[in-house]
MOPAC internal coordinates of N, CA, C and O (Angstrom, degrees):
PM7 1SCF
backbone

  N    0.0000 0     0.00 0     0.00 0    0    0    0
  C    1.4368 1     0.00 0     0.00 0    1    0    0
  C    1.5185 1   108.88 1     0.00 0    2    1    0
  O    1.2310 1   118.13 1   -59.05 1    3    2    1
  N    1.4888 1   121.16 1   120.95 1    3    2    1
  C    1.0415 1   132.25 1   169.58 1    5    3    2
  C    1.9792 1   117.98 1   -50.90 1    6    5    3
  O    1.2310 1   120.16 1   -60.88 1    7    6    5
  N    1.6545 1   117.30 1   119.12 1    7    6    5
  C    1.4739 1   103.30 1  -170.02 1    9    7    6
  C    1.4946 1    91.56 1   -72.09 1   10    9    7
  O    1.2310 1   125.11 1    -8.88 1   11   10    9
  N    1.3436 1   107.78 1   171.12 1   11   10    9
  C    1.6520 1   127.31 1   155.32 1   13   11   10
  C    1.2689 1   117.26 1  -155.35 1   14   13   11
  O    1.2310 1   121.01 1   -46.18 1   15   14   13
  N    1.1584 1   115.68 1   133.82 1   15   14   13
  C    1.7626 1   114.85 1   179.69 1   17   15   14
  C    1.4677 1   109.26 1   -64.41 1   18   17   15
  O    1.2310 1   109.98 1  -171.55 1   19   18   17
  N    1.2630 1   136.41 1     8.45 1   19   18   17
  C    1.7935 1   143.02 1   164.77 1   21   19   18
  C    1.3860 1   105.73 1   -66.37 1   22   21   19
  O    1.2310 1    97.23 1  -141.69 1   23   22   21
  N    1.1572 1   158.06 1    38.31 1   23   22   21
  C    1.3389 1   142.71 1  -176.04 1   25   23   22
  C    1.2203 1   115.36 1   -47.50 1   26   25   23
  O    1.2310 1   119.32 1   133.04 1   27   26   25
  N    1.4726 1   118.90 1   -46.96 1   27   26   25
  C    1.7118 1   118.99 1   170.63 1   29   27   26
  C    1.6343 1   124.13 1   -44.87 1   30   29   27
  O    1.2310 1   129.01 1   148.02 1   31   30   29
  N    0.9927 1   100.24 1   -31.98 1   31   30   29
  C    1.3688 1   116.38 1  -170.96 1   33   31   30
  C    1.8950 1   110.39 1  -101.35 1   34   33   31
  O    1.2310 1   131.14 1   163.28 1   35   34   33
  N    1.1330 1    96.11 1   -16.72 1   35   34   33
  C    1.5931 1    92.27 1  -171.92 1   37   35   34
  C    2.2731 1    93.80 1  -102.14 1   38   37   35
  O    1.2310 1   127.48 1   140.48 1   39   38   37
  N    1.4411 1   103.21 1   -39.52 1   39   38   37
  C    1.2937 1   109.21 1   138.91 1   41   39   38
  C    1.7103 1   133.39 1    -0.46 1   42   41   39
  O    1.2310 1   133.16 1   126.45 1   43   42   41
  N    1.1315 1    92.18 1   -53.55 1   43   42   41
  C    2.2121 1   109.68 1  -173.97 1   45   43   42
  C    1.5348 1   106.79 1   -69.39 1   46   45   43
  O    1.2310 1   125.25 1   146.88 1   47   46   45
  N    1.7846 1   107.51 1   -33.12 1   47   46   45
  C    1.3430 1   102.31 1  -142.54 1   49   47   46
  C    2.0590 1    84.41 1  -137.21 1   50   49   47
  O    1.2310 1   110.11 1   172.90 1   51   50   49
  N    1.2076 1   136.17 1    -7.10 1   51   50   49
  C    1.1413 1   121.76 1   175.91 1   53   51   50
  C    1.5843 1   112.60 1   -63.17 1   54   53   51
  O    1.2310 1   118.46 1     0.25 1   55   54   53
  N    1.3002 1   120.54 1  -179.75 1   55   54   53
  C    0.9434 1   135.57 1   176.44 1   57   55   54
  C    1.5531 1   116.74 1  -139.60 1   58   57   55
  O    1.2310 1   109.60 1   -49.85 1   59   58   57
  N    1.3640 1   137.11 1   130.15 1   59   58   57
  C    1.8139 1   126.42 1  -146.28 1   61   59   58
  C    1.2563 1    81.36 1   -98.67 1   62   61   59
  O    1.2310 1   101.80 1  -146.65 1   63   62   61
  N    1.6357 1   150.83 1    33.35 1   63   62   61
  C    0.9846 1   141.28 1   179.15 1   65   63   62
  C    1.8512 1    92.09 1  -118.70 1   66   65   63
  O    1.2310 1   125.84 1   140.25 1   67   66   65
  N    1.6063 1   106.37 1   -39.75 1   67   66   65
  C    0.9526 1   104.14 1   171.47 1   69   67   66
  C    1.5091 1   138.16 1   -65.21 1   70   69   67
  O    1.2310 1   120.45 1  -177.41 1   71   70   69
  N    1.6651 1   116.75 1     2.59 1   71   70   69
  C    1.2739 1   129.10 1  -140.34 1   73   71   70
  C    1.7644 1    88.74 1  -122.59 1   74   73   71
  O    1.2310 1   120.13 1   125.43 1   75   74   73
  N    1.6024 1   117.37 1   -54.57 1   75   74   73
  C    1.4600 1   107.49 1  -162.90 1   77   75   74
  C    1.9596 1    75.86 1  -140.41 1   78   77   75
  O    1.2310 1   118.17 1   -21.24 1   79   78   77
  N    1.6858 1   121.08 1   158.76 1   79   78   77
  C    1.0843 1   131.84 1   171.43 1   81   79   78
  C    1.8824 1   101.07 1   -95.70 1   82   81   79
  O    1.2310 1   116.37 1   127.94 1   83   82   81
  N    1.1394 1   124.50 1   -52.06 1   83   82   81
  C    1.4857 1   113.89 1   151.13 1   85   83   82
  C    1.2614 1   142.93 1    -1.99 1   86   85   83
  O    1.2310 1   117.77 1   -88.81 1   87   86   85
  N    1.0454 1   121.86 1    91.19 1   87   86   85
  C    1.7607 1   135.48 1  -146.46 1   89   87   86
  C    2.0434 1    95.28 1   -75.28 1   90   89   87
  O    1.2310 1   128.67 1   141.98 1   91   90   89
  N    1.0293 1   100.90 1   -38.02 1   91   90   89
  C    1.5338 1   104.20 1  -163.24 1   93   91   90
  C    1.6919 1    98.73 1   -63.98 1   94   93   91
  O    1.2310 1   128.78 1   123.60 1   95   94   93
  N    1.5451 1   100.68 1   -56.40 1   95   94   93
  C    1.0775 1   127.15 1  -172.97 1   97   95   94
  C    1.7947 1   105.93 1   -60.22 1   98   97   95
  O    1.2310 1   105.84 1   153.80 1   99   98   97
  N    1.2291 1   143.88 1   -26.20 1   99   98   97
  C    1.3814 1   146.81 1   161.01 1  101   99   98
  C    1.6415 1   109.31 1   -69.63 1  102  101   99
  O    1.2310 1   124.21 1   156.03 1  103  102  101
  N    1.3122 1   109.54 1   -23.97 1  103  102  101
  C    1.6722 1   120.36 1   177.46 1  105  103  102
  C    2.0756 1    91.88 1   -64.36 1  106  105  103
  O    1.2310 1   127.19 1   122.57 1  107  106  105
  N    0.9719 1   103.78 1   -57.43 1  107  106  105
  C    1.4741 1   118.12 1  -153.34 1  109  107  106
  C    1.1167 1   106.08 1   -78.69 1  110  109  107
  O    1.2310 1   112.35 1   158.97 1  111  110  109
  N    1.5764 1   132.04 1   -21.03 1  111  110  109
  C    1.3713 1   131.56 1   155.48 1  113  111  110
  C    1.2700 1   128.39 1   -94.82 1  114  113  111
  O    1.2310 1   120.69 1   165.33 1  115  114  113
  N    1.0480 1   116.29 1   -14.67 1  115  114  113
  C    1.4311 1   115.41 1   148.28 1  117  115  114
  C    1.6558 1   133.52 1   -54.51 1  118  117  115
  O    1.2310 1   133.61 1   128.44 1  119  118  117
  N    1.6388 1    91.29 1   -51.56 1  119  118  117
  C    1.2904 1   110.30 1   164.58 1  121  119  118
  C    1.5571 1   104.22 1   -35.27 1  122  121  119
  O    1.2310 1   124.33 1    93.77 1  123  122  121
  N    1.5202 1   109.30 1   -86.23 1  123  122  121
  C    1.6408 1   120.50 1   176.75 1  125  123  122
  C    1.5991 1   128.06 1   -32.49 1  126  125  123
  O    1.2310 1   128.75 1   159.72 1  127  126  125
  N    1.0741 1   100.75 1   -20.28 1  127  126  125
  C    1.2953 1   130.97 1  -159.44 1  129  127  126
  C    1.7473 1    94.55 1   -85.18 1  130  129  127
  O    1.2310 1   125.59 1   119.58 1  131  130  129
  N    1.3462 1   106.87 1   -60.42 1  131  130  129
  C    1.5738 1   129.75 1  -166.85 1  133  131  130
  C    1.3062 1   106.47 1   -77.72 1  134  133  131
  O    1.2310 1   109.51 1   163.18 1  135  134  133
  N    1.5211 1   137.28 1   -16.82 1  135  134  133
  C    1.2846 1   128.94 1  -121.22 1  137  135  134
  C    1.1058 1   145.44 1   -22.35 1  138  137  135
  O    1.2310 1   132.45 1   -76.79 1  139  138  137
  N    1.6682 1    93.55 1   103.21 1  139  138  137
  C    1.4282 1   116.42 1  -155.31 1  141  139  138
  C    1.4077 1   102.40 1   -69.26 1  142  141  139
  O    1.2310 1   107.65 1   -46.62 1  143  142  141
  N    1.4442 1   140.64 1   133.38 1  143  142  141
  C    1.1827 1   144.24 1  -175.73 1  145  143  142
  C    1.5840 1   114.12 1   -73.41 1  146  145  143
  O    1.2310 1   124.36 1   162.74 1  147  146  145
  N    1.6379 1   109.25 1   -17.26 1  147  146  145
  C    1.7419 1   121.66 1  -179.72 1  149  147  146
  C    1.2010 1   100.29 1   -98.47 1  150  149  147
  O    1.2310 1   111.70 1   177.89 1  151  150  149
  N    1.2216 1   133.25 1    -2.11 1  151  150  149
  C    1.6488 1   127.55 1   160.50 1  153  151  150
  C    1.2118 1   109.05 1   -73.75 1  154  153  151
  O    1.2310 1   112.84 1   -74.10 1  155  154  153
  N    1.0831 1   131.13 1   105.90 1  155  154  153
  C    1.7676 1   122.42 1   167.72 1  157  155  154
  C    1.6948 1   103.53 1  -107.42 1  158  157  155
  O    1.2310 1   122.96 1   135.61 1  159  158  157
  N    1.6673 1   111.93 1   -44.39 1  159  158  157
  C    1.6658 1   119.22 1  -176.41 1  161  159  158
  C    1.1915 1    93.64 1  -111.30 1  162  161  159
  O    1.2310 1   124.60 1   -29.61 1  163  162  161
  N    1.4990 1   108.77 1   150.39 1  163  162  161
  C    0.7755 1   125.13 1  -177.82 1  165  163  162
  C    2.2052 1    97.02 1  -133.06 1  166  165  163
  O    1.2310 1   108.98 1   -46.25 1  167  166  165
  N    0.9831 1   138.23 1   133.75 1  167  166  165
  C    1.7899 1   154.04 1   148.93 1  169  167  166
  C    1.3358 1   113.04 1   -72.58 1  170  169  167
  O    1.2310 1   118.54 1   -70.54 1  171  170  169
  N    1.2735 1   120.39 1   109.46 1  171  170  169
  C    1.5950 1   120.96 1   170.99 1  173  171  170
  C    1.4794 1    89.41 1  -102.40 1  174  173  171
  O    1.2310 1   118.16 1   -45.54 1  175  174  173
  N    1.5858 1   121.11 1   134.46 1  175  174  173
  C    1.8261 1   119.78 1  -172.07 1  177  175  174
  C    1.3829 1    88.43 1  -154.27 1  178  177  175
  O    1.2310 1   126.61 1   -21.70 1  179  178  177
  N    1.5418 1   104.89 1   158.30 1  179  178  177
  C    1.5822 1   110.04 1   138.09 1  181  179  178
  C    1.0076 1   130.82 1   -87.37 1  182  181  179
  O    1.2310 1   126.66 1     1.30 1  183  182  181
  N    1.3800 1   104.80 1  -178.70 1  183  182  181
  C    1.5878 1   132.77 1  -156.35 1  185  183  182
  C    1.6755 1    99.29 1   -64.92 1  186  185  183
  O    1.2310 1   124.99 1   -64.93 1  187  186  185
  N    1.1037 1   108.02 1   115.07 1  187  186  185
  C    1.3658 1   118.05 1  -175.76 1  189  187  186
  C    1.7195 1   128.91 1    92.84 1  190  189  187
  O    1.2310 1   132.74 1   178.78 1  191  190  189
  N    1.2807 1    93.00 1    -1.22 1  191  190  189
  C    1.8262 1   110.50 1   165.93 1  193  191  190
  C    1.4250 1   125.56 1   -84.36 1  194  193  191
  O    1.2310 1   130.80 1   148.26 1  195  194  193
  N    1.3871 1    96.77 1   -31.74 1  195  194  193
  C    1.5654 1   115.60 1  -177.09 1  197  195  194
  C    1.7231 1   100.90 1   -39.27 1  198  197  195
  O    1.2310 1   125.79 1   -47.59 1  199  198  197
  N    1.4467 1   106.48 1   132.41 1  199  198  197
  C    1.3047 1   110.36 1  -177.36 1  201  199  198
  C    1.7416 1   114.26 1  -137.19 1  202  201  199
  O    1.2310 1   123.10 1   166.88 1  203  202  201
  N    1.3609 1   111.66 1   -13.12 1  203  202  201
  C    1.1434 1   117.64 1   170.35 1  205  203  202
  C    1.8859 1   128.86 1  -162.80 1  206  205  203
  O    1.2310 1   122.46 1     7.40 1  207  206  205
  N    1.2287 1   112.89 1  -172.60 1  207  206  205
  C    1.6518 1    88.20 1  -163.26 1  209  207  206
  C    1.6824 1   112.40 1   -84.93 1  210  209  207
  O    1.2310 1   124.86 1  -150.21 1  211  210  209
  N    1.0756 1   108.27 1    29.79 1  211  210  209
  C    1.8897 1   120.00 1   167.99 1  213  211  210
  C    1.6784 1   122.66 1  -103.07 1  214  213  211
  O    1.2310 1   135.27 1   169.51 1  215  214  213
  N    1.7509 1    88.06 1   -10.49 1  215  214  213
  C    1.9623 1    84.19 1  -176.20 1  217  215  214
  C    1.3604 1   120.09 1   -89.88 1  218  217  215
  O    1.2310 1   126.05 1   -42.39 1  219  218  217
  N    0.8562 1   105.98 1   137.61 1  219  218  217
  C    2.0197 1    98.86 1   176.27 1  221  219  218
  C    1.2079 1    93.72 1  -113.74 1  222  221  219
  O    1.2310 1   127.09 1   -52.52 1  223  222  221
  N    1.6394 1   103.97 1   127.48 1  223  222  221
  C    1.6375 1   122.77 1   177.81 1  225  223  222
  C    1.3962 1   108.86 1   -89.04 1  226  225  223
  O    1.2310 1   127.88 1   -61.27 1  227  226  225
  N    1.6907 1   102.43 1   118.73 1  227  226  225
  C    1.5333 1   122.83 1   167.25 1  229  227  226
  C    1.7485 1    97.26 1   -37.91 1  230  229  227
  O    1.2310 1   108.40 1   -29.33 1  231  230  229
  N    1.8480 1   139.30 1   150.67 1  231  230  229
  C    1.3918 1   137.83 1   141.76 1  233  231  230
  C    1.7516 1    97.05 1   -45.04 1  234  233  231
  O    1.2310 1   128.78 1   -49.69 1  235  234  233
  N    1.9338 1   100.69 1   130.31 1  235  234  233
  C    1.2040 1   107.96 1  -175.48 1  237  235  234
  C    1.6198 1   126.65 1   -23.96 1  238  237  235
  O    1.2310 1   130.14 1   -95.36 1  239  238  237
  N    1.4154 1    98.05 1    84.64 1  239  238  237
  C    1.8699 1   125.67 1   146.90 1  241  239  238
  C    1.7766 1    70.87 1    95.22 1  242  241  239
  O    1.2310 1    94.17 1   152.04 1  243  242  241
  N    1.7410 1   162.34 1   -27.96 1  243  242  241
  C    1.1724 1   139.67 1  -146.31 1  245  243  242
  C    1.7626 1    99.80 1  -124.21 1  246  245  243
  O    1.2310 1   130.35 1     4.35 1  247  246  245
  N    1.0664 1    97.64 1  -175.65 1  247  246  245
  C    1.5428 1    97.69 1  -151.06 1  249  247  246
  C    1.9296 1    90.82 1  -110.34 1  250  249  247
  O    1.2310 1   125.16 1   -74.64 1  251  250  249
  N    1.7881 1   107.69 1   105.36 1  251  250  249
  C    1.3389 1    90.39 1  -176.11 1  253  251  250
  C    1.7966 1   114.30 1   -92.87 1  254  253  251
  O    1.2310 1   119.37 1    41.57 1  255  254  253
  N    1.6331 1   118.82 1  -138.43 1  255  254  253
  C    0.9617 1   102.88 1  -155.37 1  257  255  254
  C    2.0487 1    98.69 1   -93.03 1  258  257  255
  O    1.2310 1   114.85 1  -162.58 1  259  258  257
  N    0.8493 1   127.37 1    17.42 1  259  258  257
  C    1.2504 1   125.51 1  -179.51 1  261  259  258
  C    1.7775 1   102.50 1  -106.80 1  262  261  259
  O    1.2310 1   107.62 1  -175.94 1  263  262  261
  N    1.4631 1   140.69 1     4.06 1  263  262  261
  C    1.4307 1   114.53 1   161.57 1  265  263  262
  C    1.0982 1   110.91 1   -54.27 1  266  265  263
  O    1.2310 1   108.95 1   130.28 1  267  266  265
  N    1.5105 1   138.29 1   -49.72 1  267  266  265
  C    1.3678 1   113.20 1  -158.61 1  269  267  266
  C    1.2828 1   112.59 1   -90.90 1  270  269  267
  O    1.2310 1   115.46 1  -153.87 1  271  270  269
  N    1.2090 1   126.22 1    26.13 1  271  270  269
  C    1.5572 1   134.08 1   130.57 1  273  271  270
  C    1.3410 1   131.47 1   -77.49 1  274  273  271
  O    1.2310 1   129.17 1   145.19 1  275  274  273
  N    1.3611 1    99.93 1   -34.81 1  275  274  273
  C    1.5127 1   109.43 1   170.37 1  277  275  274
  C    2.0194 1   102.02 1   -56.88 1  278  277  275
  O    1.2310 1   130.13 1   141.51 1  279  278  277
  N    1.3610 1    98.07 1   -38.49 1  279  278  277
  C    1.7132 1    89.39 1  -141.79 1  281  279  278
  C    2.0943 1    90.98 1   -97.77 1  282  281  279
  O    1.2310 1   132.33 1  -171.75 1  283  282  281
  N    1.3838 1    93.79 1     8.25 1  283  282  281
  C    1.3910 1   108.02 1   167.42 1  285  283  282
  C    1.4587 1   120.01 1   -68.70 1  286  285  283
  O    1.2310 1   127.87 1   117.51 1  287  286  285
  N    1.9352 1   102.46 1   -62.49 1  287  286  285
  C    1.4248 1   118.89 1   170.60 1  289  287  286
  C    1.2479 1   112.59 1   -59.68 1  290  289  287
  O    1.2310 1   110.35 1   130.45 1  291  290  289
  N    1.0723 1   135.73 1   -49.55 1  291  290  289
  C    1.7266 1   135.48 1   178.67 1  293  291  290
  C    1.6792 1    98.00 1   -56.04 1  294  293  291
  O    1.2310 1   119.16 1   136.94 1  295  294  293
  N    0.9061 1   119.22 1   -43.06 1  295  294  293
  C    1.6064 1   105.09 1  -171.91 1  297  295  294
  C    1.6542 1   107.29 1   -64.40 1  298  297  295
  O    1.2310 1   122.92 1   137.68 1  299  298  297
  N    1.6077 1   112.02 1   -42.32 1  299  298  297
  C    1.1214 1   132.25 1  -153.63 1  301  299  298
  C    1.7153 1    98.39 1   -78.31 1  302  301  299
  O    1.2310 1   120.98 1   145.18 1  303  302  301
  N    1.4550 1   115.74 1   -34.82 1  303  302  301
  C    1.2857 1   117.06 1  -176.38 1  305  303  302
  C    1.6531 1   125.44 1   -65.61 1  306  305  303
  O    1.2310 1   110.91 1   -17.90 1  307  306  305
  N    1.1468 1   134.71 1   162.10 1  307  306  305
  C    1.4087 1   150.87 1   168.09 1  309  307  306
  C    0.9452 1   139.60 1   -86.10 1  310  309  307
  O    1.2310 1   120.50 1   128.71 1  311  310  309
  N    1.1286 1   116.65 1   -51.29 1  311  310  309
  C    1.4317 1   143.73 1   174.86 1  313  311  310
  C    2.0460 1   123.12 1   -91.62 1  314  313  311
  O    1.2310 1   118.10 1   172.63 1  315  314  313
  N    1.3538 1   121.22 1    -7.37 1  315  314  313
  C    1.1344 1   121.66 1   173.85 1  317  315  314
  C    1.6513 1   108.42 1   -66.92 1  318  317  315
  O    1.2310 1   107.73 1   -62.88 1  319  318  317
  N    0.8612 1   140.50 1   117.12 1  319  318  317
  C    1.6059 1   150.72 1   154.34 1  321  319  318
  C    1.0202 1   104.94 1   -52.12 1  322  321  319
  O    1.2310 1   119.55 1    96.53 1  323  322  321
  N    1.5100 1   118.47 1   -83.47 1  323  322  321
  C    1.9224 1   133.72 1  -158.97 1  325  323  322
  C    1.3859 1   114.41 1  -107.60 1  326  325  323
  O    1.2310 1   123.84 1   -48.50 1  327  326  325
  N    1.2302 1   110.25 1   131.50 1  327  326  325
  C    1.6555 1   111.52 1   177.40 1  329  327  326
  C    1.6353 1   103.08 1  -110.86 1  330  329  327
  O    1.2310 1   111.40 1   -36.91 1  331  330  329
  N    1.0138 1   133.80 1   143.09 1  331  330  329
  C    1.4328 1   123.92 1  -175.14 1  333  331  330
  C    1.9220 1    98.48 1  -135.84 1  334  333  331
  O    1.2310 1   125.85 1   -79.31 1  335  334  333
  N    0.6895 1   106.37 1   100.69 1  335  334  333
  C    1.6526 1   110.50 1   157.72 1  337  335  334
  C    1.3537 1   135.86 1   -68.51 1  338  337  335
  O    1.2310 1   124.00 1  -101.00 1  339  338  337
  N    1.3386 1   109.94 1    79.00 1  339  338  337
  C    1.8747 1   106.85 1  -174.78 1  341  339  338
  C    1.2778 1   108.48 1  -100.68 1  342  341  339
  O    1.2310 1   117.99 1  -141.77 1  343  342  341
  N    1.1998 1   121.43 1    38.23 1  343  342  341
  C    1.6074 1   133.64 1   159.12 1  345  343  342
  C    1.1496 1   124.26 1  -177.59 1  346  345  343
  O    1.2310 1   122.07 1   -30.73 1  347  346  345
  N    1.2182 1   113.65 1   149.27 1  347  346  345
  C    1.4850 1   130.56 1  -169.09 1  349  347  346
  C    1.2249 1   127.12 1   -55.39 1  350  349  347
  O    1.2310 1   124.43 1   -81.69 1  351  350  349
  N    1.5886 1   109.10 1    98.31 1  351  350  349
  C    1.7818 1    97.98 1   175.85 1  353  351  350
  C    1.2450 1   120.47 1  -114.99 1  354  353  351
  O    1.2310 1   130.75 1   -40.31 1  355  354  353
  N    1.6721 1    96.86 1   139.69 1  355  354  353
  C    1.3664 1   116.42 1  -167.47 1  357  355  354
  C    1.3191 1   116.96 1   -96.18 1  358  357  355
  O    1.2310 1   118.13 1   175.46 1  359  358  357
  N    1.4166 1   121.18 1    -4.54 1  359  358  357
  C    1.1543 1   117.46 1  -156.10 1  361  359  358
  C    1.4767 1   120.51 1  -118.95 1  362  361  359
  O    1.2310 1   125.23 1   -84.32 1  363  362  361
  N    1.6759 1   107.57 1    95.68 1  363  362  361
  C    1.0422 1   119.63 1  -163.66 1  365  363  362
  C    1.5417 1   144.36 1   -37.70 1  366  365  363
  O    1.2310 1   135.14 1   164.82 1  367  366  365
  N    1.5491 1    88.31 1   -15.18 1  367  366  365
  C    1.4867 1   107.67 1   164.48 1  369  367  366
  C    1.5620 1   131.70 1   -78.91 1  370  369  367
  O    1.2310 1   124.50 1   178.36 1  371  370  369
  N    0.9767 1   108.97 1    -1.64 1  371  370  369
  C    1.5215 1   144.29 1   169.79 1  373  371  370
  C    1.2289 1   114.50 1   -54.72 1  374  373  371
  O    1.2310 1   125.06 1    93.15 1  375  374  373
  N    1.7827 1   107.88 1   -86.85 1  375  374  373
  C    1.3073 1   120.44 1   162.43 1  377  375  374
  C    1.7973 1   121.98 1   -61.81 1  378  377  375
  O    1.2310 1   124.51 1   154.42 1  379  378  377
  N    1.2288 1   108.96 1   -25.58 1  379  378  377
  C    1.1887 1    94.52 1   164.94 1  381  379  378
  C    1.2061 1   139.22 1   -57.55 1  382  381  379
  O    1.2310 1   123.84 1   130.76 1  383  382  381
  N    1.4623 1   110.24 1   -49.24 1  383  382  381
  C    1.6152 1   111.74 1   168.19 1  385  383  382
  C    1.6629 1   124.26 1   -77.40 1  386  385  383
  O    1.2310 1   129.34 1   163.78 1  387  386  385
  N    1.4339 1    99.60 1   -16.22 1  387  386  385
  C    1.7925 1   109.29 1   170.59 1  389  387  386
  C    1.8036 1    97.82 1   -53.45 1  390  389  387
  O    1.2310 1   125.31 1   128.10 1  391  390  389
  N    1.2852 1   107.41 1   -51.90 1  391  390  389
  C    1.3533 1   109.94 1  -153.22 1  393  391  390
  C    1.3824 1   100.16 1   -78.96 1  394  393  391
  O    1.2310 1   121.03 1   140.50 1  395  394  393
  N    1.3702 1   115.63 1   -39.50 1  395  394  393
  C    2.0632 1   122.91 1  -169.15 1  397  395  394
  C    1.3523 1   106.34 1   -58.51 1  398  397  395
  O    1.2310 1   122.72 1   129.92 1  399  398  397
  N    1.4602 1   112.39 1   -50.08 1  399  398  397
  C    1.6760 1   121.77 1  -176.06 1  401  399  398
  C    1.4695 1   126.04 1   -85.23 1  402  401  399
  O    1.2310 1   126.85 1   173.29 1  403  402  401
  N    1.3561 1   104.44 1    -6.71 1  403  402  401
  C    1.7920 1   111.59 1   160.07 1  405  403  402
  C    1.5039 1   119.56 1   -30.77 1  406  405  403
  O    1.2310 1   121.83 1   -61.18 1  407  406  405
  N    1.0947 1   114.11 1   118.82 1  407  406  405
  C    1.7208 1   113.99 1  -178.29 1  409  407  406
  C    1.5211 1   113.08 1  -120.65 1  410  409  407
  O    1.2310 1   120.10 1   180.00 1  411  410  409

């Protein structure tokens, strides 16, 4: 999949299957995606931290090409309360859309 800084627009027509192959991790953007009203926390972890059904696992311990989808839906969502960061993200597209889609 070709990136583009349009997320709104690429948004209409993605698919969260298309975004991360990670089954847990399609649970958790969908969720975000939907805004699920039982999402309040959300766990950002690595690969092998994951401890329950709120964490979305960083690609082993590094930041692959779906954060700034991740940090799309979190902006985009309503209902998230807590964001918790238990690993390091590098990937500037992340915070970018966390911060662009703040409402």
């Amino acid at each position: 999949m070709e990136e583009s800084n349009n997320y709104d627009e690429l948004a209409k027509t993605i698919k969260i299957e298309d975004i991360t192959s990670y089954e847990y991790n399609q649970v958790i953007l969908q969720r975000l995606k939907d805004n699920d009203p039982t999402l309040k926390s959300l766990h950002i972890t690595g690969a092998g931290n994951d401890i329950d059904d709120i964490d979305y696992v960083t690609e082993d311990g590094v930041n692959g090409k779906d954060m700034g989808w991740l940090g799309y839906y979190i902006g985009q969502n309503t209902t998230l309360q807590e964001l918790d960061l238990l690993d390091t993200i590098i990937d500037r597209s992340f915070y970018k859309e966390l911060s662009r889609n703040i409402r």
